[in-house]
C-alpha beads as a LAMMPS data file, in Angstrom:
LAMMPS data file: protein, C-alpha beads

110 atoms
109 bonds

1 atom types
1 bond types

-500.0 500.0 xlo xhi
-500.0 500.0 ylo yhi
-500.0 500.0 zlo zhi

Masses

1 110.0

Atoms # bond

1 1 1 0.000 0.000 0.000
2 1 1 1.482 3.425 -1.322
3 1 1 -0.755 5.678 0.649
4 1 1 -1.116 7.612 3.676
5 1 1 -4.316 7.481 6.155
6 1 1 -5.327 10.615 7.717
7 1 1 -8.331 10.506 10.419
8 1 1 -9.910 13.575 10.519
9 1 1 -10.296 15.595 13.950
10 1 1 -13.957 15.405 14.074
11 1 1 -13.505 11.279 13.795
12 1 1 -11.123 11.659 16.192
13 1 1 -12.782 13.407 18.520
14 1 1 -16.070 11.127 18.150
15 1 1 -13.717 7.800 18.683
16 1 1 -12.805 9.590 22.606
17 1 1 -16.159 10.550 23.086
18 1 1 -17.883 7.256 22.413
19 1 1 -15.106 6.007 24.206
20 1 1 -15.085 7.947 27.370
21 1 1 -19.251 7.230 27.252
22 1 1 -17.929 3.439 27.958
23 1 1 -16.558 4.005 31.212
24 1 1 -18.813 3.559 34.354
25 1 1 -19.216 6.675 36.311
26 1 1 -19.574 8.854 33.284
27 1 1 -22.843 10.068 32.785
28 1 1 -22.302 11.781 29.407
29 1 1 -20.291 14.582 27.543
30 1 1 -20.610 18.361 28.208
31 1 1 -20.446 20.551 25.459
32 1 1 -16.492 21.925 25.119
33 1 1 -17.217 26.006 24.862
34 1 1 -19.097 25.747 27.728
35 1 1 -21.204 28.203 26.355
36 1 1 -24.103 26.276 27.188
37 1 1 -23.454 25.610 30.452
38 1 1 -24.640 22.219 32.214
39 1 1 -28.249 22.562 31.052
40 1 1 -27.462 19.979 28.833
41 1 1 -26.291 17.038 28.859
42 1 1 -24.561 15.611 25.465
43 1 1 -25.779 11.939 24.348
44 1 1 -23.637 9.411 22.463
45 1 1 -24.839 11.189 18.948
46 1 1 -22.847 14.484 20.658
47 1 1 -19.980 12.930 22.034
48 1 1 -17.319 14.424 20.098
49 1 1 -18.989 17.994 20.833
50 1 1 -17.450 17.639 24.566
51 1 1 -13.564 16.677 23.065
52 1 1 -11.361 19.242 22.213
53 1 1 -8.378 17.988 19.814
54 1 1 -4.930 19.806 19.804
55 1 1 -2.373 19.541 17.390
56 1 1 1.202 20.882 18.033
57 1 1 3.343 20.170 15.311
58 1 1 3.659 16.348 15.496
59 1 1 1.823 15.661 18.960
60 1 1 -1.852 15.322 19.570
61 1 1 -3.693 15.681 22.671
62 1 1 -7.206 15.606 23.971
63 1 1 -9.383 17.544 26.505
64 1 1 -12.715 15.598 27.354
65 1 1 -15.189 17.314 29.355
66 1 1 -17.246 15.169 31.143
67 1 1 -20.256 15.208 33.461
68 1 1 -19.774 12.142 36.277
69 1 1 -22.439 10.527 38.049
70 1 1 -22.658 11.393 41.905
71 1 1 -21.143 9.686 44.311
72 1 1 -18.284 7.617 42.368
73 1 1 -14.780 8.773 42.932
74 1 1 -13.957 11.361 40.614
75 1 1 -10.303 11.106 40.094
76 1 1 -10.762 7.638 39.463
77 1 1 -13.343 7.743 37.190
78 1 1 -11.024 10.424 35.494
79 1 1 -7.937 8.191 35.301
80 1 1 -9.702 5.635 33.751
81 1 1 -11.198 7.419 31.271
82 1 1 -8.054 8.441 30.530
83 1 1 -6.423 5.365 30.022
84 1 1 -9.209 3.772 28.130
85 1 1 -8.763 6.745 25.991
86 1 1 -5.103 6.358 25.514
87 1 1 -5.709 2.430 24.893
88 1 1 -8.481 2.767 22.166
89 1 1 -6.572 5.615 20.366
90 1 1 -4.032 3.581 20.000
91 1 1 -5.451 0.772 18.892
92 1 1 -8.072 1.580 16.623
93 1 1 -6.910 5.195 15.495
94 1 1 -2.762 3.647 15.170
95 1 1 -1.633 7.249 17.234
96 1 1 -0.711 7.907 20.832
97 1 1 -1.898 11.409 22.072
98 1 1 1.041 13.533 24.117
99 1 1 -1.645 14.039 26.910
100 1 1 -5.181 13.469 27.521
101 1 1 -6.614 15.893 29.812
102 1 1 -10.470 14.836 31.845
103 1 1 -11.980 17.912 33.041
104 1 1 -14.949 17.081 35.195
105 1 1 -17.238 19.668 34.820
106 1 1 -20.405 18.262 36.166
107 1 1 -22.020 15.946 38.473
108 1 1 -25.218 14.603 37.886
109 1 1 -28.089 12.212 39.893
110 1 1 -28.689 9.101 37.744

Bonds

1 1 1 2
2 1 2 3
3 1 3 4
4 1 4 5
5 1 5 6
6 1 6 7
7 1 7 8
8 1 8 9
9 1 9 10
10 1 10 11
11 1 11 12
12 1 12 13
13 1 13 14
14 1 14 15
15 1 15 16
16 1 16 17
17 1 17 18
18 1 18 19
19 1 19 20
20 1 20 21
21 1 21 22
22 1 22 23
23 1 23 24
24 1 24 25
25 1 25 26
26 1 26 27
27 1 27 28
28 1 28 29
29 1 29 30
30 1 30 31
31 1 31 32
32 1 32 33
33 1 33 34
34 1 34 35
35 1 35 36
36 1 36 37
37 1 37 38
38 1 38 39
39 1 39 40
40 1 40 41
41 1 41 42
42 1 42 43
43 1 43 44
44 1 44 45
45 1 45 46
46 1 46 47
47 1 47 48
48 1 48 49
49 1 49 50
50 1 50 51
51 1 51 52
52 1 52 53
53 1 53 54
54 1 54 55
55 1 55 56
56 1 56 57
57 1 57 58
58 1 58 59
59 1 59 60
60 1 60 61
61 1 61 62
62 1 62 63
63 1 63 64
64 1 64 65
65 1 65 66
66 1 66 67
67 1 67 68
68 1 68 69
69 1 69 70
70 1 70 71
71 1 71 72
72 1 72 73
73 1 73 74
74 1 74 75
75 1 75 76
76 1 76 77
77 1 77 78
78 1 78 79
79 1 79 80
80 1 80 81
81 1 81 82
82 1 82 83
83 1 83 84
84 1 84 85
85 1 85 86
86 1 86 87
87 1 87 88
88 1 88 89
89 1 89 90
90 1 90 91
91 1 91 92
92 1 92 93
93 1 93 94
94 1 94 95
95 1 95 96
96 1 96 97
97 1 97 98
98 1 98 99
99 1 99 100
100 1 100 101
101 1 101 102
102 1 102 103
103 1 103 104
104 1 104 105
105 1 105 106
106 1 106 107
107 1 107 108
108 1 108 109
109 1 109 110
């Protein structure tokens, strides 16, 4: 094969959202600018709306902004998300990000 394979940030960004929907103690995605605030809520049809990509040169990180469910332990919850992250990036996209950054922004009843 002679070519190259570029994956587009948006597919990107929807592989770590559907991804970081996996985890248990994430209750969804909220939306990146903020701008909306926590009134909503992003489904699995949204996820990529709450990942920020960021190229520098040759490195590629992530910023997820996620809304947990109450009562689990947040910086677990965050660490696995982003390891499971790192792991399905990886695997499935063939690229290792330079950091992957979980900002909880939300807690929610479920």
């Amino acid at each position: 094969m002679n070519g190259t394979i570029q994956i587009s940030e948006a597919a990107l960004a929807a592989l770590i959202g559907l991804t970081a929907h996996e985890i248990p103690g994430v209750v969804g995605m909220a939306p990146a600018n903020l701008k909306e605030g926590l009134q909503r809520v992003l489904g699995r049809a949204q996820a990529r709306d709450g990942v920020v990509i960021v190229k520098e040169g040759a490195k590629t990180s992530a910023d997820l902004y996620v809304v947990l469910a109450y009562g689990v332990n947040i910086p677990a919850v965050a660490k696995n998300v982003a390891e499971r992250v790192e792991h399905v990036v990886k695997t499935q996209a063939g690229m290792e990000l330079s950091a992957t950054r979980v900002h909880a922004v939300g807690v929610r009843h479920v």
